[in-house]
Residue frames as a rotation matrix with the C-alpha (Angstrom) as fourth column:
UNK 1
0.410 -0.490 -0.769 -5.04
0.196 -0.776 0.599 -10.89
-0.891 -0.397 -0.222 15.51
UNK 2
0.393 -0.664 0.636 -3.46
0.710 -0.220 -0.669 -8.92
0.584 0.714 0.386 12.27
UNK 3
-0.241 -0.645 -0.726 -1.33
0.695 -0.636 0.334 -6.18
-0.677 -0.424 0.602 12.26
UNK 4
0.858 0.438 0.268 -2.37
0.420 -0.299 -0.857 -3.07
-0.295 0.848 -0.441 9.78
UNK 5
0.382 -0.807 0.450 -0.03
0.909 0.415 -0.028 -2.77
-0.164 0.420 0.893 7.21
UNK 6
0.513 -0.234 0.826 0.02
0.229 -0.890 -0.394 1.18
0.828 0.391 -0.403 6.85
UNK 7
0.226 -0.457 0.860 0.85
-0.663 -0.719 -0.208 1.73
0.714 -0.523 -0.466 10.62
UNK 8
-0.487 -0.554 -0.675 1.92
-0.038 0.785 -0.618 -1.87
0.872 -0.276 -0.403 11.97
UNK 9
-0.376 0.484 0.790 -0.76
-0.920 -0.300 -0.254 -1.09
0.114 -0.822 0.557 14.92
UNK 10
-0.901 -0.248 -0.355 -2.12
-0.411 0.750 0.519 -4.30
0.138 0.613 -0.778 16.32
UNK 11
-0.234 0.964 -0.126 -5.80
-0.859 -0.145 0.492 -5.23
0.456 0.223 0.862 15.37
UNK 12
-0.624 0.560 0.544 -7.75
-0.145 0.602 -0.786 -7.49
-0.768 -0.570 -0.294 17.86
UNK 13
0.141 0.494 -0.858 -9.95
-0.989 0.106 -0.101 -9.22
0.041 0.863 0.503 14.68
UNK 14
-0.056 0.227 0.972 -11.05
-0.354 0.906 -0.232 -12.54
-0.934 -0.357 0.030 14.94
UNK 15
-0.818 -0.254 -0.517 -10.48
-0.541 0.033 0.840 -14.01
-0.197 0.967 -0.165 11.29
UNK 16
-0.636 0.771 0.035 -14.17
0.763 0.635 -0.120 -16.38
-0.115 -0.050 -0.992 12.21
UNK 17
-0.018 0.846 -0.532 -15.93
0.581 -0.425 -0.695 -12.58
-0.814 -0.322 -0.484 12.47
UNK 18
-0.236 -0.378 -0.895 -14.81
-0.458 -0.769 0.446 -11.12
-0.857 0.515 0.009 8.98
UNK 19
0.506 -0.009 0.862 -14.74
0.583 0.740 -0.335 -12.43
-0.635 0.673 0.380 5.16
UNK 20
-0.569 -0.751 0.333 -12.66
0.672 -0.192 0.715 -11.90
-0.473 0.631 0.615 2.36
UNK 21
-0.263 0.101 0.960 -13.80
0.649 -0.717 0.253 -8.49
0.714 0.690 0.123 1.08
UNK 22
0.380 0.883 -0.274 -14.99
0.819 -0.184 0.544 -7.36
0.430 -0.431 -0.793 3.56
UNK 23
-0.171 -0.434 0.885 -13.64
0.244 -0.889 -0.388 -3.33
0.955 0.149 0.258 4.57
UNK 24
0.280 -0.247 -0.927 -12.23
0.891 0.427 0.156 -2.28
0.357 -0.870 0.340 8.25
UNK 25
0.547 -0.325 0.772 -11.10
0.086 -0.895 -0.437 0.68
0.833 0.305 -0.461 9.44
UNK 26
-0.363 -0.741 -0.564 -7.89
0.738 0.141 -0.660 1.06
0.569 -0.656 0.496 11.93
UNK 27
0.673 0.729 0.124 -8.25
0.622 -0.649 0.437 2.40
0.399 -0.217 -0.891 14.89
UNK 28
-0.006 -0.676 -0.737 -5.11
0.778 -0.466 0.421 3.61
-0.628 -0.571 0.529 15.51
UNK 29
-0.762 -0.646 -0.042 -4.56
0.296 -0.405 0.865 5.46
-0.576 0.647 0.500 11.96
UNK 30
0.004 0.935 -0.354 -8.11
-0.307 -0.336 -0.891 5.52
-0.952 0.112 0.285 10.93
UNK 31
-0.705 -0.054 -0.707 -7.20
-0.665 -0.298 0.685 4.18
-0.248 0.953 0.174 7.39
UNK 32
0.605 0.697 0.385 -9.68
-0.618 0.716 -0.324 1.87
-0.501 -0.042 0.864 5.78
UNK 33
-0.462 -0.883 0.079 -8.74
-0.809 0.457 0.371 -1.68
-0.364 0.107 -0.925 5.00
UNK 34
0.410 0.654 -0.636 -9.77
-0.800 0.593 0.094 -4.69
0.439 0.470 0.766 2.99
UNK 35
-0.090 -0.402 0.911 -9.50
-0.440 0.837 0.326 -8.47
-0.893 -0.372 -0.253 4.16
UNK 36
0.235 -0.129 -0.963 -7.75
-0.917 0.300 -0.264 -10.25
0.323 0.945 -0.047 1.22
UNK 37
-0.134 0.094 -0.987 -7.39
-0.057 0.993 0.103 -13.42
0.989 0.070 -0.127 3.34
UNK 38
0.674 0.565 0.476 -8.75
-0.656 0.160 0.738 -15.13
0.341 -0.809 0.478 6.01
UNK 39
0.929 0.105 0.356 -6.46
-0.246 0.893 0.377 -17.80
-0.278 -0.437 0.855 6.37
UNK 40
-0.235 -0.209 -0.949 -3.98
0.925 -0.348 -0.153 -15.99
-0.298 -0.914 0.275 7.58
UNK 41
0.422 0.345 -0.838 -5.49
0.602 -0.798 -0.025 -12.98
-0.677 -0.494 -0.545 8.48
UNK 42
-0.430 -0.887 -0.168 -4.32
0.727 -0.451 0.517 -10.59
-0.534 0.100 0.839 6.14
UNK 43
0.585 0.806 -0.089 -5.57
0.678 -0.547 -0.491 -7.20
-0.445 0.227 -0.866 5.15
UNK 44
-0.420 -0.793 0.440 -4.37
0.897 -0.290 0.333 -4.35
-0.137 0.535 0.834 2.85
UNK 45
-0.529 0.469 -0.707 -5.09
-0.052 -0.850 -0.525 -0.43
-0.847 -0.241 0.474 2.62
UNK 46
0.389 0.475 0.789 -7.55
0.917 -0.280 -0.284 0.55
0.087 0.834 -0.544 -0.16
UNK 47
-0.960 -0.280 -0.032 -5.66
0.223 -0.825 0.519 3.39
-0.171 0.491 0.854 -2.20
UNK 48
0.090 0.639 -0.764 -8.11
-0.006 -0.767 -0.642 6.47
-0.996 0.063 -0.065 -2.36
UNK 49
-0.233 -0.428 0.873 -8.63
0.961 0.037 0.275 7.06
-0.150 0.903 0.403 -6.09
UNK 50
-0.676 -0.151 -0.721 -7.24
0.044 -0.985 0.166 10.60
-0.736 0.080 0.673 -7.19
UNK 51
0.522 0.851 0.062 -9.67
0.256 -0.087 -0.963 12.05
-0.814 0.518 -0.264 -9.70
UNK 52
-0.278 -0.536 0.797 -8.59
0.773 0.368 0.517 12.14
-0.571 0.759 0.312 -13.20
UNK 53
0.361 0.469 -0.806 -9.10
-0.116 -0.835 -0.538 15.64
-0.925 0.287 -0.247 -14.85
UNK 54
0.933 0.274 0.233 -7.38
0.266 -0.088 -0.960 14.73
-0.243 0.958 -0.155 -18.35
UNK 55
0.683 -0.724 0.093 -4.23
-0.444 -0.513 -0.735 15.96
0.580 0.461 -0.672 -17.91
UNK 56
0.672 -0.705 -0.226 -1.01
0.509 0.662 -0.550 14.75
0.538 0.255 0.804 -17.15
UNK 57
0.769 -0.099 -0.631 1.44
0.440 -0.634 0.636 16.48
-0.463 -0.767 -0.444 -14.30
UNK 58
0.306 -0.947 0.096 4.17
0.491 0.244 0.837 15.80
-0.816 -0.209 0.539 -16.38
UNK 59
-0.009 -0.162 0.987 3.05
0.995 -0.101 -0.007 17.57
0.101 0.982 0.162 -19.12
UNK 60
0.766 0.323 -0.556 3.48
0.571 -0.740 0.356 20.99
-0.297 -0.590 -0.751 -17.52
């Protein structure tokens, strides 16, 4: 059992059917998730990467 960390929903996930990289997706919230440990269970969102056009917001 974890819990996903974006919306605290709890995930029925056997920590014997997974491995450490290995990429989930919630079904409550739909985000995707990595397992960064088995032992305990623990899993973390993967951040979308924004695309990088070159510029800076702050330089507006």
């Amino acid at each position: 059992m974890a819990q996903c960390p974006d919306c605290g929903a709890l995930l029925d996930i056997d920590k014997d059917d997974v491995e450490e990289g290995e990429t989930l997706s919630c079904p409550e919230c739909a985000v995707e998730l990595e397992v960064v440990n088995r032992n305990p269970l623990e899993l973390d969102v993967i951040e979308e990467e924004e695309e990088d056009n070159g510029e800076d917001e702050d330089d507006h």
